[in-house]
MDAnalysis code that builds the backbone (N, CA, C; Angstrom):
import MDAnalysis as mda
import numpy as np

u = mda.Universe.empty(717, n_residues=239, atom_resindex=np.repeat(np.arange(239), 3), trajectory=True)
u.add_TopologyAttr("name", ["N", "CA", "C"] * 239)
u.add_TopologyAttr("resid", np.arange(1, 240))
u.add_TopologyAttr("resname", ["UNK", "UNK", "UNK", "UNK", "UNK", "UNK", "UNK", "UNK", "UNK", "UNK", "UNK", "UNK", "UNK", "UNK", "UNK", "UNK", "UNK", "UNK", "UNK", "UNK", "UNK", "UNK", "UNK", "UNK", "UNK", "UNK", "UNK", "UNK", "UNK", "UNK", "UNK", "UNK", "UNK", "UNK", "UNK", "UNK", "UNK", "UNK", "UNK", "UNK", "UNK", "UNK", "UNK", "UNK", "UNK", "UNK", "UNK", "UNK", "UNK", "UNK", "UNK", "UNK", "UNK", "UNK", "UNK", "UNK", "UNK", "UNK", "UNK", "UNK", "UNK", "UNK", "UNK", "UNK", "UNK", "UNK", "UNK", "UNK", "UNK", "UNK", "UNK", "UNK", "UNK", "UNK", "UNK", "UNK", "UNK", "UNK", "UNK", "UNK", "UNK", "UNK", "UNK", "UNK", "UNK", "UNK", "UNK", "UNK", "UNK", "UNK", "UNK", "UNK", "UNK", "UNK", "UNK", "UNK", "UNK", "UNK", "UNK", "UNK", "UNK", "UNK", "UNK", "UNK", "UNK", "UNK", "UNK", "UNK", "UNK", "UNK", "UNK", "UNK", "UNK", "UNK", "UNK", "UNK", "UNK", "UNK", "UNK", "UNK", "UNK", "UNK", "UNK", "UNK", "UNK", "UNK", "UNK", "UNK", "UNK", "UNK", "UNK", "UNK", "UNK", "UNK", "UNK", "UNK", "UNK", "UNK", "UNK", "UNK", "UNK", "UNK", "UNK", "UNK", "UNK", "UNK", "UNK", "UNK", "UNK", "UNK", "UNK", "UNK", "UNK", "UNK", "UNK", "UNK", "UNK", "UNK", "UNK", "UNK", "UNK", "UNK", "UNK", "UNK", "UNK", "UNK", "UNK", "UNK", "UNK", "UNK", "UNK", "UNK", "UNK", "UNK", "UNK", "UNK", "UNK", "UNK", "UNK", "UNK", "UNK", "UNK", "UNK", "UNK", "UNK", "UNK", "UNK", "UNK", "UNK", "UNK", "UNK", "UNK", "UNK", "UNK", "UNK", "UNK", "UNK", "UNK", "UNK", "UNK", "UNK", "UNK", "UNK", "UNK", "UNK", "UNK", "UNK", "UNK", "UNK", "UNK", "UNK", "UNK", "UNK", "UNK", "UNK", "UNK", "UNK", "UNK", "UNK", "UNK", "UNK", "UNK", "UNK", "UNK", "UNK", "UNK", "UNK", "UNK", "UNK", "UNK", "UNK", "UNK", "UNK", "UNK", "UNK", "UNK", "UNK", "UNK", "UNK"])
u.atoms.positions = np.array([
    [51.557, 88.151, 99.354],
    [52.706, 87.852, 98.499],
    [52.210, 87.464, 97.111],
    [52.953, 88.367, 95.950],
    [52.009, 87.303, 94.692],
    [53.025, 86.505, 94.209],
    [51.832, 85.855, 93.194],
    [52.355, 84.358, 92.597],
    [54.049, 84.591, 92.440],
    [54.525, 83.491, 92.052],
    [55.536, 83.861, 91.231],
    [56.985, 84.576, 91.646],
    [56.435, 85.572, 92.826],
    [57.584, 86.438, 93.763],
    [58.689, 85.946, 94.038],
    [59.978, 86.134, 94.104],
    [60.801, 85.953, 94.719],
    [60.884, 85.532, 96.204],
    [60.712, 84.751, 96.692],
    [60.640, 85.097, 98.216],
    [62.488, 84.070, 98.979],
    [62.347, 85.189, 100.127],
    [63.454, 84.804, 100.897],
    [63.550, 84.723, 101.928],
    [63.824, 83.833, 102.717],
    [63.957, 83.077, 104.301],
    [64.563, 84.132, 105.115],
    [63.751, 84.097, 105.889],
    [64.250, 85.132, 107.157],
    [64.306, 84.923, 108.448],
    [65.335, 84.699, 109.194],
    [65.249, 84.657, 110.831],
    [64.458, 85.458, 111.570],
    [64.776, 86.620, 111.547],
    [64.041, 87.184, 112.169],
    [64.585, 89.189, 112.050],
    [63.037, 90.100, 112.787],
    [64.109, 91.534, 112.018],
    [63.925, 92.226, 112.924],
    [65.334, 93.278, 113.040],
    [65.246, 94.463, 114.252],
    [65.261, 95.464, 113.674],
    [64.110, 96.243, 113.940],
    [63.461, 97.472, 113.490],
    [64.566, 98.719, 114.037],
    [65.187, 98.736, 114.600],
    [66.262, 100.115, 114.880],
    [67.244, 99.631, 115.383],
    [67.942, 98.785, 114.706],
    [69.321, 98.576, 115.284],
    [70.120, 99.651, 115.077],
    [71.633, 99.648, 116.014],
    [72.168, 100.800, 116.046],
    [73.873, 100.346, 115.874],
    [73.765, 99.066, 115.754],
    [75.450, 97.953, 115.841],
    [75.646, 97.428, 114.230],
    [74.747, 97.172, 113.608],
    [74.987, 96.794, 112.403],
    [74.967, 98.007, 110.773],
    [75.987, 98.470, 111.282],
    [75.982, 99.677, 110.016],
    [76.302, 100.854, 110.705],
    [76.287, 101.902, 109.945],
    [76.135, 103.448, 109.945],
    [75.086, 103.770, 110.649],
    [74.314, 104.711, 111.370],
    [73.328, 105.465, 111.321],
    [72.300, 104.005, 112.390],
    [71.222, 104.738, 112.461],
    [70.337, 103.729, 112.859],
    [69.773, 102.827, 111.229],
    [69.392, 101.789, 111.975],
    [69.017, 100.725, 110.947],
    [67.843, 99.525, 110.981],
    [67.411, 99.117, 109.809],
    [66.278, 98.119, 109.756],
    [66.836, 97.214, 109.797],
    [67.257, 96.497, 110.553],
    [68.523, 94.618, 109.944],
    [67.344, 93.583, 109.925],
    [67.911, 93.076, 108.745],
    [67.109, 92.004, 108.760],
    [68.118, 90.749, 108.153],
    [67.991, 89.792, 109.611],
    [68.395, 88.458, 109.822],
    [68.065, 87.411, 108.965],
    [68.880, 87.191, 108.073],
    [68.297, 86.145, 106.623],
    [69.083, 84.523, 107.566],
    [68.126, 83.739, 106.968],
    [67.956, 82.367, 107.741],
    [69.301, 81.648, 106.414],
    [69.860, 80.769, 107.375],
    [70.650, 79.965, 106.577],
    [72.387, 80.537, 106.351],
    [73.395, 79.639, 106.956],
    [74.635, 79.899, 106.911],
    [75.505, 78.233, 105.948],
    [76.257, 78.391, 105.420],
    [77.433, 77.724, 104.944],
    [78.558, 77.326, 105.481],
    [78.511, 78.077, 106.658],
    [79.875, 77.983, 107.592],
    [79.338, 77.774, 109.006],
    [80.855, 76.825, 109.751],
    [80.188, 76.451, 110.968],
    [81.277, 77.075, 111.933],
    [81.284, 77.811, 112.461],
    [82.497, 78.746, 113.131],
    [82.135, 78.597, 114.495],
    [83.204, 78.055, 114.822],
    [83.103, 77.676, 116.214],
    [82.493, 78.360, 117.386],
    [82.497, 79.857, 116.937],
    [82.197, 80.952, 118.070],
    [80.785, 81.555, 117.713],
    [79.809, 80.710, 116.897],
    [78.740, 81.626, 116.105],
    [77.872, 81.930, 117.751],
    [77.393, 82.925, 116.855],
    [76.237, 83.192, 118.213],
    [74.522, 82.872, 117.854],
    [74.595, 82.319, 116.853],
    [73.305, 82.227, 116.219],
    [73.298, 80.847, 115.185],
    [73.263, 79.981, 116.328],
    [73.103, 78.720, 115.114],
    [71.938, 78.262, 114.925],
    [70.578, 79.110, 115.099],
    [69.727, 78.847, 115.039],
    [69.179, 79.499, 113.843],
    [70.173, 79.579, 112.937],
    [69.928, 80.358, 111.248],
    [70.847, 79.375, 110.511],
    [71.473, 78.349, 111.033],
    [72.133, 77.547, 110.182],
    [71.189, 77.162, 108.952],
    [70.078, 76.027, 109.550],
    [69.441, 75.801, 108.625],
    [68.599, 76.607, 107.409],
    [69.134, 76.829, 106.181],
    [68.300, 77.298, 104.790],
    [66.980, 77.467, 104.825],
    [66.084, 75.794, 105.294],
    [64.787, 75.202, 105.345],
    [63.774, 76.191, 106.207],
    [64.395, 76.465, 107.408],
    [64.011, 77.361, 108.176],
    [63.573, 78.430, 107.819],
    [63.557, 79.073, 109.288],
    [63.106, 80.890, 108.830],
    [61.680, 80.754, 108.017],
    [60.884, 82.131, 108.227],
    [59.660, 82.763, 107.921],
    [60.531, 83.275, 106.266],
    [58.775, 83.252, 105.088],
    [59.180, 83.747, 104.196],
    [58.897, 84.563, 103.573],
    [59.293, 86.026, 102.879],
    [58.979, 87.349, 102.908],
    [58.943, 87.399, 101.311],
    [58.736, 87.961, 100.622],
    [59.057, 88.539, 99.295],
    [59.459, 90.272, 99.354],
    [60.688, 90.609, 98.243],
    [61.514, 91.532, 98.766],
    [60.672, 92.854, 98.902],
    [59.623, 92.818, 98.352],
    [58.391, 94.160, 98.659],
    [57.831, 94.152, 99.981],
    [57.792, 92.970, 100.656],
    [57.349, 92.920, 101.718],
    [58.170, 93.475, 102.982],
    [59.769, 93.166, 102.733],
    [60.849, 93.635, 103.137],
    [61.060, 94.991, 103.525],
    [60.521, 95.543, 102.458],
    [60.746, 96.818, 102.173],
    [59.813, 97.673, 102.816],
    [58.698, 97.277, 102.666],
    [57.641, 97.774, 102.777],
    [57.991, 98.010, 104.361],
    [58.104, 96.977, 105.225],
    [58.110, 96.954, 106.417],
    [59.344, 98.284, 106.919],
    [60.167, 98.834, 106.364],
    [61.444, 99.276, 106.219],
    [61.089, 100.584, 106.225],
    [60.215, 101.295, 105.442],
    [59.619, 102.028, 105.063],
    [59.304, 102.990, 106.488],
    [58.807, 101.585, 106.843],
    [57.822, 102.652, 107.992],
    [58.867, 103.379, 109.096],
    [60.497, 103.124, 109.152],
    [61.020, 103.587, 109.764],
    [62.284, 104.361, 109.304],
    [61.873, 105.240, 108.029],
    [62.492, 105.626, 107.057],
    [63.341, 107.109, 107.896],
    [61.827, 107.960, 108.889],
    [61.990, 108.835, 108.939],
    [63.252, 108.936, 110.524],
    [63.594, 107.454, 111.033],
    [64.967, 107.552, 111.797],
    [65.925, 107.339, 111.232],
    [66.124, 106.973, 110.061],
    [67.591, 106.584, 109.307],
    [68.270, 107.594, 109.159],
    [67.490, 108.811, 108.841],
    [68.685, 109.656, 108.041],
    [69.722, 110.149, 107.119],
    [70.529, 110.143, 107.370],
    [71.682, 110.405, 106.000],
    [72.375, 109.262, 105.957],
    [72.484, 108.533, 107.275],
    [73.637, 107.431, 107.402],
    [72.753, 106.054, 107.276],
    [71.777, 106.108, 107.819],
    [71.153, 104.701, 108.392],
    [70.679, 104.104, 106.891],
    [69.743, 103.129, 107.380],
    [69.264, 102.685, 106.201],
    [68.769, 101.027, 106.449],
    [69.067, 99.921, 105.996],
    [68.846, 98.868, 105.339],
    [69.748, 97.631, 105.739],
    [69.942, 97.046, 106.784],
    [71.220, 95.907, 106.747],
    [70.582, 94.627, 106.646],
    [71.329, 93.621, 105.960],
    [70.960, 91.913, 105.366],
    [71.854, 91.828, 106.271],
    [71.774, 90.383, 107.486],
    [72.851, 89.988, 107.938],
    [72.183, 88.526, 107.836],
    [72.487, 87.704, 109.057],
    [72.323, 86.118, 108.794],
    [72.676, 85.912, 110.649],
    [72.940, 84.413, 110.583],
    [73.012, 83.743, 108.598],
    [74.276, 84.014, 108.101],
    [73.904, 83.960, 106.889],
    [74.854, 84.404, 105.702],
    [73.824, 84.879, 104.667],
    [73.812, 86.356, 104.276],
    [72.816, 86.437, 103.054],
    [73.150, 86.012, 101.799],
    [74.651, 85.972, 101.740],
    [75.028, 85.848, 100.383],
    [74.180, 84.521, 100.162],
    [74.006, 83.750, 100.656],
    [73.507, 82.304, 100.139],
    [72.247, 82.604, 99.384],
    [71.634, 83.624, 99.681],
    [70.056, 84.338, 99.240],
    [70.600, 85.356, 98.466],
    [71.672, 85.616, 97.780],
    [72.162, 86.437, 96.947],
    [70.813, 87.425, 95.832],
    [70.281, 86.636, 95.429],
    [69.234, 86.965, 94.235],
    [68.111, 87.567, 95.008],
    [67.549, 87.589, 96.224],
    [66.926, 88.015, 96.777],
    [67.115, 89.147, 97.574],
    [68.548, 89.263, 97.857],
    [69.186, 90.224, 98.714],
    [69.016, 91.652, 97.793],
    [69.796, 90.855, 96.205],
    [69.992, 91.879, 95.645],
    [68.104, 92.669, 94.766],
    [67.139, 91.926, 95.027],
    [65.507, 92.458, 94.950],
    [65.708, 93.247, 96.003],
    [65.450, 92.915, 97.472],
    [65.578, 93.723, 98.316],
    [66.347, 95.007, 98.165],
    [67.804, 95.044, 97.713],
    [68.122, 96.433, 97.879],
    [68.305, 97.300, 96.758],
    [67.816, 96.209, 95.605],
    [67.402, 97.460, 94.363],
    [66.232, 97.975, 94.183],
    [64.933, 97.827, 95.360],
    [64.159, 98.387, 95.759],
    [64.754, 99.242, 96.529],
    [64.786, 98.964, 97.713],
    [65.629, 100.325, 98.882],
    [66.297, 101.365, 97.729],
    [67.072, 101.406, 97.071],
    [67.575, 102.137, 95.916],
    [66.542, 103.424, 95.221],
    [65.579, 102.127, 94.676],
    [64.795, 102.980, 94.332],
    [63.948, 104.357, 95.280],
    [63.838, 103.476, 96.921],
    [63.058, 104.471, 97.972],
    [64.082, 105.338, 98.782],
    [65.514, 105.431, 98.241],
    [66.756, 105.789, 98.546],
    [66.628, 105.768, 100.244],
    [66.764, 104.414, 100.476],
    [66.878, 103.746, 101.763],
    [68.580, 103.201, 101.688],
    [69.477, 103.534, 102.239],
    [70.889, 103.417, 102.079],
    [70.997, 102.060, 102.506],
    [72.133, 100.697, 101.668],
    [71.800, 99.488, 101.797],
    [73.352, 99.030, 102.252],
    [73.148, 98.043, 103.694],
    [74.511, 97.772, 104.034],
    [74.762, 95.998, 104.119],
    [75.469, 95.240, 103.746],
    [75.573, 93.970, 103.757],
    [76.610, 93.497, 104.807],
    [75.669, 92.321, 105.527],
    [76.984, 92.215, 106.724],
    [76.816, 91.149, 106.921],
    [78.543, 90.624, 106.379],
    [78.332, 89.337, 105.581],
    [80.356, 88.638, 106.063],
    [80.291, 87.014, 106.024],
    [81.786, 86.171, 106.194],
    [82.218, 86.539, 104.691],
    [81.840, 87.019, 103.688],
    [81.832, 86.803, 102.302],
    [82.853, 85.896, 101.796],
    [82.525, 84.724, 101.792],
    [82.848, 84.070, 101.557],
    [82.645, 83.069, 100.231],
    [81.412, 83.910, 99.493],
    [81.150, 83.541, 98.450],
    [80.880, 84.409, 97.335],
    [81.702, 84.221, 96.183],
    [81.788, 85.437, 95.058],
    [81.205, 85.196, 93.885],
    [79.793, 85.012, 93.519],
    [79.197, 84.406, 92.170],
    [78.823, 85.429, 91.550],
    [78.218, 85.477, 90.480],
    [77.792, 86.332, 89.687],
    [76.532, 87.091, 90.276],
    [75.511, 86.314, 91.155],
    [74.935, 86.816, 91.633],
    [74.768, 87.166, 92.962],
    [76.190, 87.116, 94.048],
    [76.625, 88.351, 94.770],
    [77.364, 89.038, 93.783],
    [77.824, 89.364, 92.790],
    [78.522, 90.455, 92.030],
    [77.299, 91.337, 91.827],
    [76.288, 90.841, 91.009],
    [74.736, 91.662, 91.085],
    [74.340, 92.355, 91.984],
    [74.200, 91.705, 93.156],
    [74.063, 92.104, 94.474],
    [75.183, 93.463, 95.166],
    [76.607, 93.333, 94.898],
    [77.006, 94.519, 95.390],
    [76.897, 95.597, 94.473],
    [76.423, 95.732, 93.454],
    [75.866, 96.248, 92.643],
    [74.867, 97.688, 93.454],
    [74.267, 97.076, 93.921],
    [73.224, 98.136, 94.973],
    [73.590, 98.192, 96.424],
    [74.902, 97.605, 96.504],
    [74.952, 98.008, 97.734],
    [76.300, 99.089, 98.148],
    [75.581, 99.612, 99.240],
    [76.602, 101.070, 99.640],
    [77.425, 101.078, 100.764],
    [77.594, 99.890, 101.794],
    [79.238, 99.388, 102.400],
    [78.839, 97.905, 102.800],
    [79.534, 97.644, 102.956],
    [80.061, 96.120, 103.504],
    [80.741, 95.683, 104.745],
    [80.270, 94.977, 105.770],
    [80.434, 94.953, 107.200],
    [80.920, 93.627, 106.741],
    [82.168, 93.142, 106.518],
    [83.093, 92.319, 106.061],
    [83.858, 91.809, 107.777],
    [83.181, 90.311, 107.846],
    [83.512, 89.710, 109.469],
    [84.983, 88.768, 108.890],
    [86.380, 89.827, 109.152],
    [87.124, 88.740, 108.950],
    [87.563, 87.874, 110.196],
    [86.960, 86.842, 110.218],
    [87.264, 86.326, 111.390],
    [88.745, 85.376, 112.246],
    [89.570, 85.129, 111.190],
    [90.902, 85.408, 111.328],
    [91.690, 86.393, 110.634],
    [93.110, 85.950, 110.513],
    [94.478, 86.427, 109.930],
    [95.073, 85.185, 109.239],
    [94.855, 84.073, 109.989],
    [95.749, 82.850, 109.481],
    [94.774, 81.862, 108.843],
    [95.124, 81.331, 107.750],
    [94.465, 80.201, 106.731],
    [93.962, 79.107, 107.918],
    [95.271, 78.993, 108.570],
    [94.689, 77.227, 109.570],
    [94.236, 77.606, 110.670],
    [93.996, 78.653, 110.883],
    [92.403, 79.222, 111.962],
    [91.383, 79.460, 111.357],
    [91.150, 79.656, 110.061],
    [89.681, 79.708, 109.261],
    [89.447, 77.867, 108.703],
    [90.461, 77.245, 108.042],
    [90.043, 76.093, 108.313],
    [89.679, 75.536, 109.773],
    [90.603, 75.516, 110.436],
    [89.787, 74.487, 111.711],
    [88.887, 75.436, 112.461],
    [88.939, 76.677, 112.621],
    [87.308, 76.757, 113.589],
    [86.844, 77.746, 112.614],
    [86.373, 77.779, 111.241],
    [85.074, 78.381, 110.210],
    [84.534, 77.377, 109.520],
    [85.758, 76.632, 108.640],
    [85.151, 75.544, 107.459],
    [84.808, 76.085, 106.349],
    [86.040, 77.327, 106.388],
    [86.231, 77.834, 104.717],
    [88.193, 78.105, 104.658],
    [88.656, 78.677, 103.489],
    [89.586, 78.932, 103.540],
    [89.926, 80.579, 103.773],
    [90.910, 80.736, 103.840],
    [90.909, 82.458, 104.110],
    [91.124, 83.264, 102.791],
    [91.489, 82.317, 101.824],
    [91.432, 82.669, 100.329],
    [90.218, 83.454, 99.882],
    [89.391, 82.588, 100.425],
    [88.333, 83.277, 99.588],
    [87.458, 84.390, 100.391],
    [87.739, 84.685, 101.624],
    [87.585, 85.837, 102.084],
    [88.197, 87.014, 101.663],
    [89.853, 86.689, 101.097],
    [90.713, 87.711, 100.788],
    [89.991, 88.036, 99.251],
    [89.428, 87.319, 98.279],
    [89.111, 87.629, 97.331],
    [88.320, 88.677, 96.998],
    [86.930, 88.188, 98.322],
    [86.049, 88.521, 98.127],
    [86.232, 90.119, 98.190],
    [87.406, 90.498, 99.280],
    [87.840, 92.009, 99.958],
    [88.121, 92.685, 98.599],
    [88.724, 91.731, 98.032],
    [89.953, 92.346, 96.973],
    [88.500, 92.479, 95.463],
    [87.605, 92.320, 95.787],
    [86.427, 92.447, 94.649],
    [86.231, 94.274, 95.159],
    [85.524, 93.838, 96.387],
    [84.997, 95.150, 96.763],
    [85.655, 96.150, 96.466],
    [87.365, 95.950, 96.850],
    [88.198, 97.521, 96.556],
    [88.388, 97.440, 95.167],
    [87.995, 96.248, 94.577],
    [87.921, 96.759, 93.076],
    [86.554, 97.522, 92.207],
    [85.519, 97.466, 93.220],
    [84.575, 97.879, 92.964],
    [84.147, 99.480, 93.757],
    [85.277, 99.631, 94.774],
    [85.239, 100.696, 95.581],
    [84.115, 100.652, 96.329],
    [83.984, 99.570, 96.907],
    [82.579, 99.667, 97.641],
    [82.805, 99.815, 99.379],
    [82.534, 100.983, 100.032],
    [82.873, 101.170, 101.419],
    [82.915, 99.662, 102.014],
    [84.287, 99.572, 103.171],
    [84.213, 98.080, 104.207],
    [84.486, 98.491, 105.582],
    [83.676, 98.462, 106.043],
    [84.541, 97.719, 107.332],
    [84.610, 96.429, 108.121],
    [85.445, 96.355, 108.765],
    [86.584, 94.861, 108.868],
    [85.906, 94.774, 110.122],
    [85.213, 93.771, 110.698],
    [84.920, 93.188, 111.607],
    [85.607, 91.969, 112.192],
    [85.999, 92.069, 113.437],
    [86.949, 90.749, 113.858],
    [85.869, 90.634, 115.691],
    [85.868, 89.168, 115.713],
    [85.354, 88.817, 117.082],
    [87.136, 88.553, 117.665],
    [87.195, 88.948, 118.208],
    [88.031, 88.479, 119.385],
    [87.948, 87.593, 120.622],
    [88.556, 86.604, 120.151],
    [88.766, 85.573, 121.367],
    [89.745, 84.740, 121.799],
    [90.189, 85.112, 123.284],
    [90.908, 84.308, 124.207],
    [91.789, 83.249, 123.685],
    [92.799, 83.580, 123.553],
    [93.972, 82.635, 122.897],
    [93.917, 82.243, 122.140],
    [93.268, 82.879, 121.055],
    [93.098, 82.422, 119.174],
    [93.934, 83.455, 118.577],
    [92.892, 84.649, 118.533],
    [93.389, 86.224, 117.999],
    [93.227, 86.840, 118.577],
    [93.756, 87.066, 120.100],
    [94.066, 88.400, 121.044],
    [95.492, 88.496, 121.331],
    [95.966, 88.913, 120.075],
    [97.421, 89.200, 119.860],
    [97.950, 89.561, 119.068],
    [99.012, 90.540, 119.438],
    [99.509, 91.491, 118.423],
    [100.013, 91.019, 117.121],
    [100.245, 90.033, 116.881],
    [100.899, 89.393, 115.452],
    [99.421, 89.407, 115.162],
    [98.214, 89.283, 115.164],
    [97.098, 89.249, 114.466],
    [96.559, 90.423, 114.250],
    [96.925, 91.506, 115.559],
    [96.397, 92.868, 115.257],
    [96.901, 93.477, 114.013],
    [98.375, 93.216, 113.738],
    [99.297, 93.469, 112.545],
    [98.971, 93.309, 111.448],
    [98.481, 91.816, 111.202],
    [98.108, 91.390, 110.083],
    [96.936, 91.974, 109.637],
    [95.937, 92.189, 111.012],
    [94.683, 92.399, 110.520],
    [94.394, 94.474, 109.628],
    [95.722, 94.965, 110.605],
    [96.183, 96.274, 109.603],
    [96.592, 96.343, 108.620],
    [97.773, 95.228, 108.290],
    [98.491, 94.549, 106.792],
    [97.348, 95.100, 106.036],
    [96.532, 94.108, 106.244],
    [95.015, 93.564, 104.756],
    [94.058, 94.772, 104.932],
    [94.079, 95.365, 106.047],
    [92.643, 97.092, 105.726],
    [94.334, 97.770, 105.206],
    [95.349, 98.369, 105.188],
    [95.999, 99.100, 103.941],
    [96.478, 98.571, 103.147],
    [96.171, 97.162, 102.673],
    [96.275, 96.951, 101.201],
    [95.144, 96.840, 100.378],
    [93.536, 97.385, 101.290],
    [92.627, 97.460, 100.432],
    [92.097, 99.095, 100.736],
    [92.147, 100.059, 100.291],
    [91.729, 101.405, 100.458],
    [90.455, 101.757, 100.379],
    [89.682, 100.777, 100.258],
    [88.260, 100.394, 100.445],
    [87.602, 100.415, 101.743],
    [88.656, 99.825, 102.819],
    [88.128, 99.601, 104.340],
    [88.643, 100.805, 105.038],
    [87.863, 101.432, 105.551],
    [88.187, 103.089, 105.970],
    [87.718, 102.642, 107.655],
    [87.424, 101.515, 108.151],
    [86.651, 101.833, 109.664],
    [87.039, 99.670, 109.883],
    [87.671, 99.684, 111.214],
    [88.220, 98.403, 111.363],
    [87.163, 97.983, 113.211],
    [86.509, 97.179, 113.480],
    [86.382, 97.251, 114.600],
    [86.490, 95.847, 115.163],
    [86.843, 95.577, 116.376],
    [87.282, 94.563, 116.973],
    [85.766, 94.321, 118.497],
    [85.381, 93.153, 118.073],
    [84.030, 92.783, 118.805],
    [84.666, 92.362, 119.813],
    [84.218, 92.234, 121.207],
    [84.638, 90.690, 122.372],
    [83.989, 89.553, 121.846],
    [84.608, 88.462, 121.952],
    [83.772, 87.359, 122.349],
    [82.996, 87.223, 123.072],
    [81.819, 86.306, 123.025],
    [80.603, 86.774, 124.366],
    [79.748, 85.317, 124.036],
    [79.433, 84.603, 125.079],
    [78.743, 83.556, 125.719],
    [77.410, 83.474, 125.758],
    [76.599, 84.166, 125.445],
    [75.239, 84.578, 125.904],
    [74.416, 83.544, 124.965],
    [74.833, 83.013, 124.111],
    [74.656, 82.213, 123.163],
    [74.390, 81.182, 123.193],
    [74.988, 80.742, 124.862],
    [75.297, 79.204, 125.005],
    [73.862, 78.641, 125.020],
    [72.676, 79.461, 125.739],
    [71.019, 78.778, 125.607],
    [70.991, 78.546, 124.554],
    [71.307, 79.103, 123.605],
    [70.894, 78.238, 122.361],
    [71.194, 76.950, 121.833],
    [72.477, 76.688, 122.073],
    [72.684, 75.762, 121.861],
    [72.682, 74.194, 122.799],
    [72.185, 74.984, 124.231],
    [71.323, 73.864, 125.181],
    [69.939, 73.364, 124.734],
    [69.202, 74.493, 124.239],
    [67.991, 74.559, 123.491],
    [67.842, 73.553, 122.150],
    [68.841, 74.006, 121.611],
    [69.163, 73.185, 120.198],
    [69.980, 71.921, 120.595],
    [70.730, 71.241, 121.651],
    [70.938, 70.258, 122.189],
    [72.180, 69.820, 121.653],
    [72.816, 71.035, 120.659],
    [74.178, 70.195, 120.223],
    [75.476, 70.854, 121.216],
    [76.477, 70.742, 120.902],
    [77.715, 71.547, 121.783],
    [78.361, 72.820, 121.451],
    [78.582, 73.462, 122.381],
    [79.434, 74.953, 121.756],
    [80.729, 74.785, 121.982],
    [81.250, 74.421, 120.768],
    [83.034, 74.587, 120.472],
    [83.471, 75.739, 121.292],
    [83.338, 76.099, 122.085],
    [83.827, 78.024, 122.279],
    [83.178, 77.458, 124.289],
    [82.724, 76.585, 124.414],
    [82.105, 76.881, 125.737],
    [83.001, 77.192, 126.775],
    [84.256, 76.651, 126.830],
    [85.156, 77.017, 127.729],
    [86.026, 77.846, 127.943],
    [86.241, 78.291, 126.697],
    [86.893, 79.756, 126.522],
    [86.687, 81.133, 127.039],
    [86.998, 81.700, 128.426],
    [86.570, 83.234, 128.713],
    [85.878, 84.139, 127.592],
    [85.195, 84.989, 128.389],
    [85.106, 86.450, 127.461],
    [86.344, 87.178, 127.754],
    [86.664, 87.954, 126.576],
    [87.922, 88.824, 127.257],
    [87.530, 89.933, 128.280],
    [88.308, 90.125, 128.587],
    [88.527, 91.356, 129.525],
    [88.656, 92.671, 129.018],
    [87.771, 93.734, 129.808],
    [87.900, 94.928, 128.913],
    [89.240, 95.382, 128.719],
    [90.030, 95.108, 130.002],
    [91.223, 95.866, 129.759],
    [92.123, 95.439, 128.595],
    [92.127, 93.978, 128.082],
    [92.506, 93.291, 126.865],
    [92.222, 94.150, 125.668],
    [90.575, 94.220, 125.509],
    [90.277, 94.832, 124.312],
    [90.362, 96.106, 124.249],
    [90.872, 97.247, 125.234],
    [91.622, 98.305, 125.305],
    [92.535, 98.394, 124.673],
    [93.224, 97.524, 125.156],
    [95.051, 97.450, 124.938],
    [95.024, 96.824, 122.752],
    [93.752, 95.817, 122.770],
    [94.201, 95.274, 120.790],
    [93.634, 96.643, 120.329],
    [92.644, 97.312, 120.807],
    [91.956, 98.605, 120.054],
    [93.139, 99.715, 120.356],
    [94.270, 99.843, 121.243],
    [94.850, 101.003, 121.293],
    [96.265, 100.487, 120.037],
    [96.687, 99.250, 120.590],
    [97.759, 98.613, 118.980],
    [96.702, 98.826, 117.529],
    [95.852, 98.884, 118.029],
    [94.932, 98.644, 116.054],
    [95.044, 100.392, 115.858],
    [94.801, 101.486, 116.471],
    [95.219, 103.246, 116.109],
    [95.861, 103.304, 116.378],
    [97.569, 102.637, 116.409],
    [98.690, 103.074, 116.745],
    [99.177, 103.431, 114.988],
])
């Protein structure tokens, strides 16, 4: 790494993911979140302090070597975490990829809109946008942001025309219901930006971690849904 570099905290990276983006992909897990959402599956990136530290050539470099599975679609994903918090680094990282025309995807609560995530979508080519409700007083009490500034952040991108798609976790008597499926169609056709909407299950697998890490999971008692559930919100969401 030389002097002086930029460097940025990293959880940890999966060399061919196939869930985060288009195409196959390099994701790389940036350390450190802002938000505490009741259902995370990874609170072991909360902390900033954390995480191994890379400089964005190093990033890349590593990226490189699996250039020749990406293809037309694949490419490059920042997730977390939250990258935006590493904004200035995100955006080194993928104005390199740019340059090695490695296609760059951000998958992100976006929940934060500064000048330097504005920089940052700058080089980037879609946005895996996790809205994790519909209603303001379900992002206050289980995220610890408002839903304002998620809607903003949407309403940047389609002003910037930058590809989205709408990511929602689904879970068991929060938002597995049609007044949310509605809404969550409302907001992808009032932004013509989000062309691809997908609806996750909720899922438990998580809970070692947070036995490991010794604090409690808000979410522990809550089922996974049922496939036949997430049939039925995915057949109302292409109606």
């Amino acid at each position: 790494m030389s002097v002086g570099a930029l460097v940025g905290r990293v959880h940890s990276i999966q060399s061919l993911g196939t869930v985060d983006g288009p195409g196959v992909r390099f994701v790389v897990f940036m350390q450190g979140c802002n938000l505490r959402c009741k259902c995370c599956h990874n609170p072991d990136t909360w902390r900033l302090a954390e995480g191994k530290e890379y400089s964005a050539e190093e990033i890349v470099k590593k990226a490189l070597r699996y250039k020749e599975y990406f293809g037309e679609k694949g490419g490059i994903t920042l997730s977390g975490g939250e990258p935006l918090l590493q904004a200035d680094f995100a955006r080194e990282v993928f104005s390199l990829c740019k340059k090695e025309r490695i296609g760059t995807c951000l998958d992100t609560s976006g929940n934060i809109l500064n000048e330097s995530v504005k920089a940052l979508l700058e080089h980037t080519d879609r946005v895996l946008l996790d809205l994790k409700y519909t209603e303001d007083a379900l992002y206050r009490e289980n995220v610890g942001c408002e839903m304002g500034a998620v809607l903003n952040f949407l309403s940047y991108l389609n002003e910037k025309n930058i590809p989205t798609t709408l990511r929602q976790v689904i879970i068991p008597g929060i938002n597995d219901n049609e007044k949310n499926i509605l809404k969550l169609k409302e907001i992808a056709k009032k932004h013509t930006v989000v062309d691809k909407i997908e609806l996750l299950p909720f899922r438990k697998i998580c809970q070692t971690k947070y036995d490991e890490m010794q604090i409690d999971f808000p979410f522990k008692d809550i089922p996974e849904p049922e496939n036949k559930a997430m049939d039925s919100l995915n057949k109302m969401l292409s109606e």
